[in-house]
C-alpha positions as CSV (number, residue, x, y, z in Angstrom):
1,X,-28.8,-47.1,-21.7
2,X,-29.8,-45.1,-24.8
3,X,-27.9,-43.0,-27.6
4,X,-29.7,-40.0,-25.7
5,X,-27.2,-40.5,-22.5
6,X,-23.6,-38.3,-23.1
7,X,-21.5,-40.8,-25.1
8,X,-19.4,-40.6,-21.5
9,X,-21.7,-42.2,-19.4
10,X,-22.2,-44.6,-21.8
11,X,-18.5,-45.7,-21.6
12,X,-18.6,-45.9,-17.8
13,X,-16.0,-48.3,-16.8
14,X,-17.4,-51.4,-14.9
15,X,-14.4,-52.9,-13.9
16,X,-10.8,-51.4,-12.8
17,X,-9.5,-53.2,-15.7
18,X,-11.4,-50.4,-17.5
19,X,-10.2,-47.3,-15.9
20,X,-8.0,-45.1,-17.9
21,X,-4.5,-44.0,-16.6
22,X,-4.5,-44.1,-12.6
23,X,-2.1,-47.3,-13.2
24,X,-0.9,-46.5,-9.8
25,X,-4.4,-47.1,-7.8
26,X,-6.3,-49.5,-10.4
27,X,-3.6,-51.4,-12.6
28,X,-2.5,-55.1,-11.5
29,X,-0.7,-54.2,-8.7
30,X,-2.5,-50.5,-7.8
31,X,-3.3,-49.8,-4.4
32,X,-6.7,-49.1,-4.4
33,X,-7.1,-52.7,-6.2
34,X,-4.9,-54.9,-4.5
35,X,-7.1,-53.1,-1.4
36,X,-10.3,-54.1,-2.7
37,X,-9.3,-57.5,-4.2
38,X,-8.6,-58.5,-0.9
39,X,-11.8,-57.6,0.8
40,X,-11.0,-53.6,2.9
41,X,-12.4,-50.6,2.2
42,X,-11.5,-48.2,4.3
43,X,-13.2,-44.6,4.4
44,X,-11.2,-43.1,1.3
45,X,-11.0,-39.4,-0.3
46,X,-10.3,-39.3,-3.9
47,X,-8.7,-35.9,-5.3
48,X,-7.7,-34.8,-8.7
49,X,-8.9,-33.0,-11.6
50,X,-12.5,-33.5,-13.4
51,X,-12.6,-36.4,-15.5
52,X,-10.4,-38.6,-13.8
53,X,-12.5,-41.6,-13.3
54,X,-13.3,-41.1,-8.9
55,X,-17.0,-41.3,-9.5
56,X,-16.5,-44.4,-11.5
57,X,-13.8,-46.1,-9.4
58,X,-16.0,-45.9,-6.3
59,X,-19.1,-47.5,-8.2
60,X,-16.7,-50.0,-9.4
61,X,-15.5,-50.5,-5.5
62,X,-19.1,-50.9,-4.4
63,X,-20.2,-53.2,-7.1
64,X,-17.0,-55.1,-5.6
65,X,-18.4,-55.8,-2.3
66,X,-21.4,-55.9,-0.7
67,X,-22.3,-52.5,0.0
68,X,-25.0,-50.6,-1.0
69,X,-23.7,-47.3,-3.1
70,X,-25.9,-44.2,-2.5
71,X,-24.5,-41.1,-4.6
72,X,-24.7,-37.5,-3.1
73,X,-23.3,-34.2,-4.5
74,X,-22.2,-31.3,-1.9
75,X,-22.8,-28.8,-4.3
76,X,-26.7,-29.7,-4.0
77,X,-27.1,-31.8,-0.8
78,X,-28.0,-31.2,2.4
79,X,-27.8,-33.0,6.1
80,X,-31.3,-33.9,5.5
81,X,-30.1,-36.1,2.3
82,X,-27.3,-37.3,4.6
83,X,-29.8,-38.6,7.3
84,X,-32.0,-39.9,4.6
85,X,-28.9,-41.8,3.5
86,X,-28.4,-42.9,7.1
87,X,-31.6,-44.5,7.7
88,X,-30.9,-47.2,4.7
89,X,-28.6,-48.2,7.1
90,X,-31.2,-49.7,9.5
91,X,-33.4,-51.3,6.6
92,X,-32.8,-54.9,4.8
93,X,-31.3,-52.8,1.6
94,X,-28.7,-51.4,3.8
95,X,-28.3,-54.9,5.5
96,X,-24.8,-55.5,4.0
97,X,-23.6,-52.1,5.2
98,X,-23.8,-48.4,3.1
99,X,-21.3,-46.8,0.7
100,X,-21.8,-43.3,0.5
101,X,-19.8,-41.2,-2.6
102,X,-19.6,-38.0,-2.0
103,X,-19.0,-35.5,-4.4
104,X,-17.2,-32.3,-4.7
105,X,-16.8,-32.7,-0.6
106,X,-15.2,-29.1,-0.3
107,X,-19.1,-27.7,-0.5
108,X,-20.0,-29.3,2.5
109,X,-19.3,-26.8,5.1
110,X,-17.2,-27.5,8.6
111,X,-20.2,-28.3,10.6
112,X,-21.6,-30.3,7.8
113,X,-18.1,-32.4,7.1
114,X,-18.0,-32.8,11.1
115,X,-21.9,-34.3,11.0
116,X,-20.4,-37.1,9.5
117,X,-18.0,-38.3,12.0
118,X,-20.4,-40.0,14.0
119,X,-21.4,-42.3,11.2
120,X,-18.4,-43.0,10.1
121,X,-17.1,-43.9,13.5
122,X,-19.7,-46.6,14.4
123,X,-19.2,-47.7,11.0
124,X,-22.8,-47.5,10.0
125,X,-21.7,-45.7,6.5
126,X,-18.1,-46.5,4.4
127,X,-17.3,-43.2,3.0
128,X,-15.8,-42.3,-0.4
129,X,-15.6,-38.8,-0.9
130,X,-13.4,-37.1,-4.0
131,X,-12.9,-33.2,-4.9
132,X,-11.0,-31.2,-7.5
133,X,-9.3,-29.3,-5.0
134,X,-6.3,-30.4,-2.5
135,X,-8.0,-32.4,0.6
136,X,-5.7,-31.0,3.1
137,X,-7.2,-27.4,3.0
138,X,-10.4,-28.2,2.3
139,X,-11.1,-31.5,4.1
140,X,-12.4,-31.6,7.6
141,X,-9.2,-32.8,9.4
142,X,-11.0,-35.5,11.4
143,X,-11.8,-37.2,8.3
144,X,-8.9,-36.8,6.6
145,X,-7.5,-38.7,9.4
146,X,-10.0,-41.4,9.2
147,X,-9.3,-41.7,5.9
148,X,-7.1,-43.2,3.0
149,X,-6.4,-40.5,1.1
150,X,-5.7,-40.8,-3.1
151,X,-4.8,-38.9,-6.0
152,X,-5.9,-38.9,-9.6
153,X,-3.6,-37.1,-12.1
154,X,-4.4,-36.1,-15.7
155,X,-4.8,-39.4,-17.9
156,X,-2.2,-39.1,-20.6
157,X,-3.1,-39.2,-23.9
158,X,-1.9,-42.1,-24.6
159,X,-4.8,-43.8,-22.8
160,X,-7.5,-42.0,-23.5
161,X,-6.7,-42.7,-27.1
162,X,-7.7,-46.3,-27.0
163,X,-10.5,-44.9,-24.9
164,X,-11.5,-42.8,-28.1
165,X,-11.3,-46.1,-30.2
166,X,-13.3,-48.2,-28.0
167,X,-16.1,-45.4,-28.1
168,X,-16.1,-45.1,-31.9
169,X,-17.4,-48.7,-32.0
170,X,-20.1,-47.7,-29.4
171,X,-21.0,-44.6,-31.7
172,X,-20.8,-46.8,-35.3
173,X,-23.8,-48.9,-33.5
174,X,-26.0,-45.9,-33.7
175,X,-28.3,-44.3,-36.5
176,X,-25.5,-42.6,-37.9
177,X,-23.2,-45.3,-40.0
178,X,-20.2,-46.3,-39.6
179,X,-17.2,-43.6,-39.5
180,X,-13.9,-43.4,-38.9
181,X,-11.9,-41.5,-36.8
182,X,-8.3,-40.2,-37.9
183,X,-5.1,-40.7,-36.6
184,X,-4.7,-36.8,-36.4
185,X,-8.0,-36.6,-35.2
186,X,-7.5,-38.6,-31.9
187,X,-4.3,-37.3,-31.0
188,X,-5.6,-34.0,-31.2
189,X,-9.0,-34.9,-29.1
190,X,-6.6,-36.9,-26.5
191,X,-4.3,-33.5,-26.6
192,X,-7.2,-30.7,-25.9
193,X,-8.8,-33.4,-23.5
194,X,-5.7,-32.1,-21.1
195,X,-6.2,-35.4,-19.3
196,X,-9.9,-35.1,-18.7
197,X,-11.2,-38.2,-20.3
198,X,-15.1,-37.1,-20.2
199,X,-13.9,-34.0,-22.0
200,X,-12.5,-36.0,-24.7
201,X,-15.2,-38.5,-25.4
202,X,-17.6,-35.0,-25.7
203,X,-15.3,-33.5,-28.1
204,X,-15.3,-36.8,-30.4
205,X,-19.0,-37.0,-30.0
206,X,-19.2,-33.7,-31.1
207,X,-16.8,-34.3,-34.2
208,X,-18.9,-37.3,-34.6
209,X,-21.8,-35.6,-35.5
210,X,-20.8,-32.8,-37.3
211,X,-18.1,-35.1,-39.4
212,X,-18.9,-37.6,-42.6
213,X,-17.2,-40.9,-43.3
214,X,-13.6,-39.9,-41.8
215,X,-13.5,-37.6,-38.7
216,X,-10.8,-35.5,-39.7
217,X,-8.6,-33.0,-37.4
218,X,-10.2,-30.1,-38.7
219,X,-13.5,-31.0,-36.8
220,X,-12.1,-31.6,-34.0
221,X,-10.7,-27.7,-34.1
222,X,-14.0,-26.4,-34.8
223,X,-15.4,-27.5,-31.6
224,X,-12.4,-26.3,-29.3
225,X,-10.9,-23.0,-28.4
226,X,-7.3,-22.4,-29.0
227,X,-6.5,-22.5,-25.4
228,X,-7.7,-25.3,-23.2
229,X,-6.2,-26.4,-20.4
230,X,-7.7,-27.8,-16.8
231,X,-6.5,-25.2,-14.6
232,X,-8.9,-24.2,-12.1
233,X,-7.7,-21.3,-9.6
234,X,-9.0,-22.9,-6.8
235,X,-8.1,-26.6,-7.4
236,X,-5.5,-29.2,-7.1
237,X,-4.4,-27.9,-10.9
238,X,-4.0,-24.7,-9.4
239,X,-1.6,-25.9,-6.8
240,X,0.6,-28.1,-9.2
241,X,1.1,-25.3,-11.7
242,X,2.6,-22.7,-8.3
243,X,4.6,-25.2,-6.9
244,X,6.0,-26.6,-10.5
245,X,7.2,-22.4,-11.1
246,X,8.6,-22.9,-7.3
247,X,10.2,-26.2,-8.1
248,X,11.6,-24.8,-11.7
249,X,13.1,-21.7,-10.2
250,X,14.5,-23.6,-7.4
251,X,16.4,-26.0,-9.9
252,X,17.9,-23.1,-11.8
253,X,15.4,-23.9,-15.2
254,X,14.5,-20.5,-16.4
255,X,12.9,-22.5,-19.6
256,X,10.5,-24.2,-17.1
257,X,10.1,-21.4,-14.9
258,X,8.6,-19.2,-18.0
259,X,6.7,-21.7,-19.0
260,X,4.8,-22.5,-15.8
261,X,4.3,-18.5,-15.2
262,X,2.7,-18.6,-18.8
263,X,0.4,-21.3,-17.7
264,X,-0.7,-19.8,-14.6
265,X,-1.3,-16.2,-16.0
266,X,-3.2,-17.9,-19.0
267,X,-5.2,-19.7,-15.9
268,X,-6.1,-16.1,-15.2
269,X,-4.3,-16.1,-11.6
270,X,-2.0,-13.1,-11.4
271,X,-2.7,-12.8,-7.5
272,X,-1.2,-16.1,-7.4
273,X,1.9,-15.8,-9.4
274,X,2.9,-12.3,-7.9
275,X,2.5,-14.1,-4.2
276,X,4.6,-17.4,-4.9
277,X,7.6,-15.1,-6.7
278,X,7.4,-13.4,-3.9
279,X,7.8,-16.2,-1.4
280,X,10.4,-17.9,-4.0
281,X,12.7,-14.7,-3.7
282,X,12.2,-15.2,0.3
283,X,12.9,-18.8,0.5
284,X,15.2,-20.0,-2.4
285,X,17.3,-17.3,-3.1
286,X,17.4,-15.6,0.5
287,X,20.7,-14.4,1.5
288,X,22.5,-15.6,-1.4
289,X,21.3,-12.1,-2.6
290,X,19.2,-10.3,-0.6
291,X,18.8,-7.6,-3.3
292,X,16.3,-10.1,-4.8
293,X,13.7,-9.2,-2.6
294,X,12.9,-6.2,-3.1
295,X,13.7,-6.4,-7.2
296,X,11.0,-9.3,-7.0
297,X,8.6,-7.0,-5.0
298,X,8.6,-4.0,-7.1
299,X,7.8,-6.2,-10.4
300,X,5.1,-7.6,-8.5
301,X,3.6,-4.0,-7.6
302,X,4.4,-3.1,-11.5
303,X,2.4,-6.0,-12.6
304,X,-0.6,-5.5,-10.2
305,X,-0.7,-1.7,-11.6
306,X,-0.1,-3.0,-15.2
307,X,-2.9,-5.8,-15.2
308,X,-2.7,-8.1,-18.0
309,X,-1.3,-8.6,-20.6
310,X,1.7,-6.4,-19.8
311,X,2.2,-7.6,-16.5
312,X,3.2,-11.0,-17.6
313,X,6.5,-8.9,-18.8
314,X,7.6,-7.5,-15.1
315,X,6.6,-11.1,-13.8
316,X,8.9,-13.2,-16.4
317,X,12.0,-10.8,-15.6
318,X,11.0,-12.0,-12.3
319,X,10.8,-15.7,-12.8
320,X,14.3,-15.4,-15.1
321,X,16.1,-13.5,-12.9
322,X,15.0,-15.9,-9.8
323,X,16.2,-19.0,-11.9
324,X,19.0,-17.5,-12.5
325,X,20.6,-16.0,-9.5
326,X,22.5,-18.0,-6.7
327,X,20.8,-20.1,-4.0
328,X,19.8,-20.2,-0.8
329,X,17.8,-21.6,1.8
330,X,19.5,-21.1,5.1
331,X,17.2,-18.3,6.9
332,X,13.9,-21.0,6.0
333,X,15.8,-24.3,7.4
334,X,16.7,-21.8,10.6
335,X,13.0,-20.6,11.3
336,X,11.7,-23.8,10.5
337,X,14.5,-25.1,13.3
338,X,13.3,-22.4,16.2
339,X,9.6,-23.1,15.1
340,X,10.2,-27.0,16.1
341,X,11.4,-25.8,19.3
342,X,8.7,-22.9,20.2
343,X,6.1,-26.0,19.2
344,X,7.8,-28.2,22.0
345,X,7.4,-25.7,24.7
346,X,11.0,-25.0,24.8
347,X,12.5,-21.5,25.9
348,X,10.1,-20.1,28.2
349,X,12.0,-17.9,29.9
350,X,13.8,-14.9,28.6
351,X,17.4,-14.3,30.1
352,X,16.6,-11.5,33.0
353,X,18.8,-8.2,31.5
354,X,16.3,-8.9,28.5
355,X,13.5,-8.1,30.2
356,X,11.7,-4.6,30.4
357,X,10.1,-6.1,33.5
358,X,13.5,-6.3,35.2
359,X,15.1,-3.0,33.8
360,X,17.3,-4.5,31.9
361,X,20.0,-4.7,34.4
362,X,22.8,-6.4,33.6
363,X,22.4,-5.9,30.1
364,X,25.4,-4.8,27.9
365,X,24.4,-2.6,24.8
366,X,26.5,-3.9,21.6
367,X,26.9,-0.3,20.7
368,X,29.2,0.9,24.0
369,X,31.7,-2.0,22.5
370,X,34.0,-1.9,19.8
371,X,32.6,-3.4,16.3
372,X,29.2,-2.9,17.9
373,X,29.9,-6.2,19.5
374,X,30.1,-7.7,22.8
375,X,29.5,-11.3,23.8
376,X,26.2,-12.2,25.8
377,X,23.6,-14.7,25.6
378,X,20.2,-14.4,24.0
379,X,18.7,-17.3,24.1
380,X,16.6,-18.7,26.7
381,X,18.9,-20.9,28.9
382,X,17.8,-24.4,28.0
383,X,18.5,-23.2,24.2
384,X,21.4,-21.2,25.0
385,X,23.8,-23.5,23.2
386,X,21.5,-23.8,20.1
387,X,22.2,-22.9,16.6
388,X,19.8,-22.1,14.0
389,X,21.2,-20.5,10.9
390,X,24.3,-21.9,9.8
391,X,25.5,-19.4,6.9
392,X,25.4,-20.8,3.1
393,X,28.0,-21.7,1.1
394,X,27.4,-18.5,-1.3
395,X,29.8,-15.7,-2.0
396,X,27.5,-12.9,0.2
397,X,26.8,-15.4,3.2
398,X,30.8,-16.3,3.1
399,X,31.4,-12.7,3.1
400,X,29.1,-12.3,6.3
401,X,30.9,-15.6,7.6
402,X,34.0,-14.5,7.0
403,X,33.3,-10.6,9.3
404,X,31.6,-12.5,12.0
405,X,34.3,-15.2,12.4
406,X,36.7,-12.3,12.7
407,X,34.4,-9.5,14.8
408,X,33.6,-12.3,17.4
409,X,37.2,-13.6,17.8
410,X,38.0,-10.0,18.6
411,X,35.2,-9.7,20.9
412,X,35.7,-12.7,22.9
């Protein structure tokens, strides 16, 4: 190890006590370690933004045990490399059994992610494999469900702070004195490092070196851009920030619901805030107030014709007005009711007057009745007596409640 490698991999943890953040998976009583400590690993998948510490948790984990770690990257590798990895298995350096870490998984293509199966089955490799981006779209599912599955989040900066302190020692043994860094200094390193801890030892190796006896905050700023965040369009970040606007609106927060719209259009992903409004007027607000559909939709077709940065102003009347109007969920818990049936096989056959095939006879056209109304059954018969949508307790589905209740009494 030399002052040449990236002040990162020279802090490389070598033991989970080492690992930054991830309490849940690495700290006394983490999953991952209690997992380890008592002698199973299991085919795992590690997801979570850059920076995170999966690389070095499954070194650690091999180190642990007596497998042999060989490192691939699926951005580069190929099933040749695989195979190559395979073969160790059958040789005395592979005796103890092969760990194989694979990176960024969601390069390796379907028939690539399925060429592992078979060596993972006979248990001639134990797989770790992490990505940036959520496992469940992106993960072949027969590995997924061969596999413990785990998630990094964002160290806080809290601990990458003491992360920043222990590698100020490792620096002051260098050629270039000793120095010390500022109070202001780390907190603003741990702040910009968004919870990427590799990100923030590069920024204090930076400030290191460009900084005399005190590394002050002001270096730190000259290295950074005034937006930084870990948002990646097509990773787990990505999902987090849509379904934290979904999970704000839904709770009535138009505070948090501007802010998370903010931090997706700064992400640069206005395709995806225009389609989750959308499915939030559909889903949350619903029939509480219908109108909201269609208001939502034509400030999502004035934003796409806008672009940014005006857009952002149709989209955040949008999020407001979301937050803000009544809820309801009802037609979403009644198709996700009839699709639990279709996928069961029920209802296979249409009642007879239904059917085109048999003329309809028998069938009675609401219209020839008064209210447009007449009693008659719809449903297939082994669902006949089922019900779906149960109106909300909102002022327009009360309304609707209210006409039915009296319509049908009239028509019965």
């Amino acid at each position: 190890m030399t002052d040449r490698q990236p002040l990162a991999d020279r802090m490389r943890p070598v033991s989970f006590d080492d690992i930054a953040g991830q309490e849940h998976l690495f700290g006394k009583n983490g999953t991952v370690r209690r997992m380890c400590g008592g002698g199973y690993t299991p085919n795992m998948i590690f997801f979570g933004p850059p920076g995170t510490g999966k690389t070095t948790a499954a070194s650690i984990i091999a180190s642990q045990s007596s497998l042999t770690l060989h490192k691939l990257n699926a951005t580069s590798a190929t099933l040749a490399d695989v195979r190559e990895v395979i073969s160790d298995t059958g040789s005395l350096f592979g005796a103890g059994g092969v760990l194989l870490y694979l990176d960024e998984i969601q390069y390796f293509n379907k028939k690539q992610q399925q060429s592992l199966l078979e060596y993972i089955e006979d248990g001639r490799i134990t797989l770790i494999s992490s990505t940036t981006e959520n496992p469940y779209l992106y993960v072949h599912p027969a590995i997924l469900s061969r596999s413990a599955v785990f998630e990094f989040k964002p160290v806080p900066e809290k601990a990458i702070i003491p992360v920043l302190l222990r590698a100020m020692e490792t620096l002051n043994l260098g050629p270039g004195g000793k120095k010390e860094l500022s109070d202001a200094a780390a907190e603003r390193i741990a702040s910009l490092a968004a919870g990427d801890v590799r990100r923030a030892l590069n920024l204090l190796e930076g400030a290191y070196s460009i900084s005399g006896d005190i590394i002050e905050e002001d270096a730190v700023g000259e290295l950074s851009p005034s937006s930084l965040g870990n948002f990646d369009r097509s990773g787990t970040v990505h999902y987090d920030m849509l379904s934290a606007l979904q999970k704000s609106i839904r709770g009535s927060d138009p505070d948090a619901a501007v802010f998370y719209l903010a931090k997706i259009l700064d992400g640069g992903d206005l395709p995806g805030a225009c389609r989750r409004l959308q499915v939030i007027a559909c889903e949350d607000i619903g029939l509480a107030w219908p109108q909201a559909i269609p208001v939502v939709r034509a400030c999502v077709e004035m934003a796409r014709d806008l672009g940014m940065p005006e857009a952002r102003i149709p989209l955040a009347d949008a999020a407001v007005m979301l937050a803000t109007a009544p809820k309801s969920n009802s037609a979403y818990l009644a198709i996700a009711a009839a699709e639990e049936d279709v996928s069961s096989g029920k209802g296979q056959s249409v009642p007879p007057y239904m059917r085109p095939s048999n003329n309809y006879r028998g069938y009675k056209y609401p219209h020839d009745y008064k209210n447009h109304y007449v009693p008659q059954q719809y449903l297939p018969d082994d669902l006949a007596e089922k019900k779906y949508y149960e109106f909300g307790d909102n002022k327009s589905e009360t309304a609707a409640r209210e006409y039915w209740d009296k319509i049908k009494k009239q028509g019965s």
